[in-house]
N, C-alpha and C positions, 0 to 999 in steps of 0.2 A: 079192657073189660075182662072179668076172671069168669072160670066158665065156673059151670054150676058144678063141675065135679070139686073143683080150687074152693068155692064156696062153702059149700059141705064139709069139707076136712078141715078146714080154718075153722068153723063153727062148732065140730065136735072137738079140735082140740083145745079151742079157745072151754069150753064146758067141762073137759077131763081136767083142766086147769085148774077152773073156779070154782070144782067139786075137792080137789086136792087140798087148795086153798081154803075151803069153807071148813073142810073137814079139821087143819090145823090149826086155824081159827078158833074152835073149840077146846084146844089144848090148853095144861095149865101152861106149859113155857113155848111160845113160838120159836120154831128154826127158822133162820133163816137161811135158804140155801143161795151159797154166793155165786153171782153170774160165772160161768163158765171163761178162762181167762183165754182157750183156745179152744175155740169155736169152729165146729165143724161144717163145711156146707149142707145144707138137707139133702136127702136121697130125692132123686127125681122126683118121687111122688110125693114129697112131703107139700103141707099148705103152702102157697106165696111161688112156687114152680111154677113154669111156663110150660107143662111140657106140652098141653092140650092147646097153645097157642099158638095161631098159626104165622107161618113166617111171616119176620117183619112186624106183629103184632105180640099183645101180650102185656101184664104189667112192666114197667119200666123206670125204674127209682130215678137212676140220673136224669132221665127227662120228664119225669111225671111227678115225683117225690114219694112219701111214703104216707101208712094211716096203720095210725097204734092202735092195739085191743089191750086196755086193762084190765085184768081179770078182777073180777069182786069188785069194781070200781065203785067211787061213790064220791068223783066229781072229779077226779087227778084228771091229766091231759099231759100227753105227748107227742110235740111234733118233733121230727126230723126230715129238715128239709134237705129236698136235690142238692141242694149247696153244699150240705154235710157230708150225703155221699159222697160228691165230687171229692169236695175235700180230702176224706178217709184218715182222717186222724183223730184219736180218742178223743172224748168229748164226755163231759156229764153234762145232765139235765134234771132243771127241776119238773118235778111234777106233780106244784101245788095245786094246780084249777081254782075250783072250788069246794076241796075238799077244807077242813077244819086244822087241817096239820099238811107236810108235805112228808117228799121222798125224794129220792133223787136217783138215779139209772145213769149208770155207763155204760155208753157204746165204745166197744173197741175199734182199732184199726181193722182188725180180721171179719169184727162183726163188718164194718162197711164195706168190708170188699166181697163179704158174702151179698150185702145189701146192690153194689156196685155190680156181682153178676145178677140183678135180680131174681133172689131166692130170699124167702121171709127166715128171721132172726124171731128167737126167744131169748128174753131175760129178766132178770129180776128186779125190783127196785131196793133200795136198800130200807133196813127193818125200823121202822118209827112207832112213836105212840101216837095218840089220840084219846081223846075223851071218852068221842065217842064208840070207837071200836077196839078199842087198847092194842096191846103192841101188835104190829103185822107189817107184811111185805106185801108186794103184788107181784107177780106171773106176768110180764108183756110181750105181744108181738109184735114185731114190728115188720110188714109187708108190704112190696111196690104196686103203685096205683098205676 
């Protein structure tokens, strides 16, 4: 269980995100900025940290798995399961849902060993079109449950 402070900062960062995103959205040519290839662990306080958890508890990716935030979503889905963590080897994902087009997201080795100490990871998905919302990326979290 995440405590309310974990909650809170997950949710405004997941919003400075979607506001980023909305704003380049607007653009005539979207960037896309490419996941980060060496990823660094978050600072204690950053979202998806345990630090307010008490011992022994807390989120816990290899025994619990994970749950994505897509920012500006509009039907994509991403799972990564415990199994992946365990794993810890790169991996891409799609992440059509139900949206009208897809995208796809790599997890690194380092992002899952960040995942594997249980600490939430950001990244990007890669930049596609659509019809209906023309070219864009998405923003995701990815944090232990």
């Amino acid at each position: 269980m995440i405590t309310r402070k974990q909650f809170l900062r997950g949710a405004l960062g997941v919003s400075a995100a979607t506001l980023g995103l909305s704003m380049l959205h607007g653009c005539d040519e979207p960037t896309r900025i490419p996941p980060n290839p060496n990823p660094t662990p978050n600072p204690p306080d950053a979202p998806g940290n345990n630090i307010d958890a008490p011992e022994g508890g807390g989120p816990n990716c290899l025994a619990n798995g994970t749950e994505s935030t897509v920012a500006t979503n509009h039907g994509h889905i991403l799972v990564v399961s415990k199994e992946d963590v365990a794993a810890g080897v790169q991996k891409d994902y799609d992440i059509h849902g139900t949206a009208d087009h897809t995208h796809t997201v790599t997890i690194t080795a380092p992002m899952f060993a960040t995942l594997a100490s249980n600490n939430a990871i950001m990244t990007m998905s890669t930049l596609n079109n659509s019809a209906t919302f023309g070219t864009h990326n998405h923003s995701i979290m990815v944090a232990c449950i």
